[in-house]
N, C-alpha and C positions, 0 to 999 in steps of 0.2 A: 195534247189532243183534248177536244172541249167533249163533254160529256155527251150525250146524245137528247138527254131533255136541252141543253144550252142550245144546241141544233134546232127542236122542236122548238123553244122560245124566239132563236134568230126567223126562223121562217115562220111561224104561226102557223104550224099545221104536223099534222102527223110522219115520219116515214113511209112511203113506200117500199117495198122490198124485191125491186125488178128480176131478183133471181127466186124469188119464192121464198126464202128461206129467212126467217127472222128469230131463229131459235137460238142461231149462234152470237154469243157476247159481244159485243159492241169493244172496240173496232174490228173485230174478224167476220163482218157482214157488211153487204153492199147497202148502202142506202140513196136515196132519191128523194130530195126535196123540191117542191114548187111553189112560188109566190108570185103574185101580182099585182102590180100598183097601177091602179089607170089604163091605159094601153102599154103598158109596158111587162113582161112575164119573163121572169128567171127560173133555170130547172138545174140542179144541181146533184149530181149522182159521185157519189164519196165510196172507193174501194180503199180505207186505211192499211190496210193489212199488202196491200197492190202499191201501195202508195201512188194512186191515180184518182183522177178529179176529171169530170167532164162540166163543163159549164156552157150553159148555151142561154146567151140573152134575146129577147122576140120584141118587137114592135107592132102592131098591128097586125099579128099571124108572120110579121119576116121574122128573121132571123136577122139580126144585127152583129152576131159574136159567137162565136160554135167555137171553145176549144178543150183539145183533150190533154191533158195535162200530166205528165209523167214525173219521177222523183220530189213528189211533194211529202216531204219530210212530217209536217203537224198542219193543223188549223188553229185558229187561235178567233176567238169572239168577242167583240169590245163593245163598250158603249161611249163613248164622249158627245156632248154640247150638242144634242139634241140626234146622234148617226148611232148605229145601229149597225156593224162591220163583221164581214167572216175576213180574215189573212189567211191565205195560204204562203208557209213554207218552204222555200222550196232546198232541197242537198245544197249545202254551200261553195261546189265545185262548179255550181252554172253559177253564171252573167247573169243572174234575176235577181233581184233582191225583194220581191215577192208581189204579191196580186193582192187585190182588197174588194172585194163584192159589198157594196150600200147596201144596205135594205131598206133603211128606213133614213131620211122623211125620201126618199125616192132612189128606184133603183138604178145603180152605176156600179163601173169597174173601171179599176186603177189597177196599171203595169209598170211595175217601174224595172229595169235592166240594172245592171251593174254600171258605174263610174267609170266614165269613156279616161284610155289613159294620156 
C-alpha cells in the first residue's frame, strides 16, 4: 500500500475525508482524491481497511466511468517514461489482473481481465 503523501504526490492535492474523520492512521480512513486535466476530472475515494475503491472518471461534467470496486487487495504508484500511474490489486481469485488510473501527461484507465482459456 503506497503511503498517503505518495497519494498526495500522485494526485496533487490534499485528502478529503468524506466521512469526517481523519484522525485515524492511514489505511484505517477513507480518503477522497480529485484531479483534473483539461476537461477531463478523476475522483477517487480509497476505503483500504474495506478493501474498496470508487473511481469515477468525467468529461465535460458527464461521467464517462463510475466504478465501485470490491476485493482490491493494495495500490501500488509508479512513474515510468514520462506516466504517472495508481494500480489497483485486486484478490487473486478474480479474472482481473488489475486496473491502472494515468494521471499524468493525461488522464486514462486500463482493465485488463484474466487470460481467456
Amino acid at each position: 500500500m503506497p503511503t498517503l503523501e505518495d497519494l498526495v504526490w500522485l494526485f496533487e492535492s490534499e485528502p478529503v475525508y468524506p466521512f469526517g474523520v481523519d484522525d485515524a492512521p492511514w489505511p484505517y480512513v477513507c480518503v477522497r482524491f480529485a484531479l483534473t486535466r483539461g476537461s477531463t476530472r478523476v475522483e477517487l475515494e480509497v476505503e483500504p481497511a474495506s478493501e474498496l475503491v470508487k473511481l469515477s472518471l468525467n468529461s465535460d461534467g458527464g461521467e464517462l466511468v463510475g466504478l465501485e470496486l470490491h476485493q482490491v487487495r493494495s495500490l501500488v504508484v509508479e512513474k515510468r517514461a514520462g506516466q504517472e500511474l495508481l494500480g489497483l490489486v485486486f484478490d487473486e481469485q478474480l479474472p482481473v489482473d488489475g486496473l491502472w488510473l494515468q494521471t499524468k501527461p493525461s488522464l486514462s484507465v486500463t482493465w485488463r481481465t484474466g487470460a481467456g482459456e
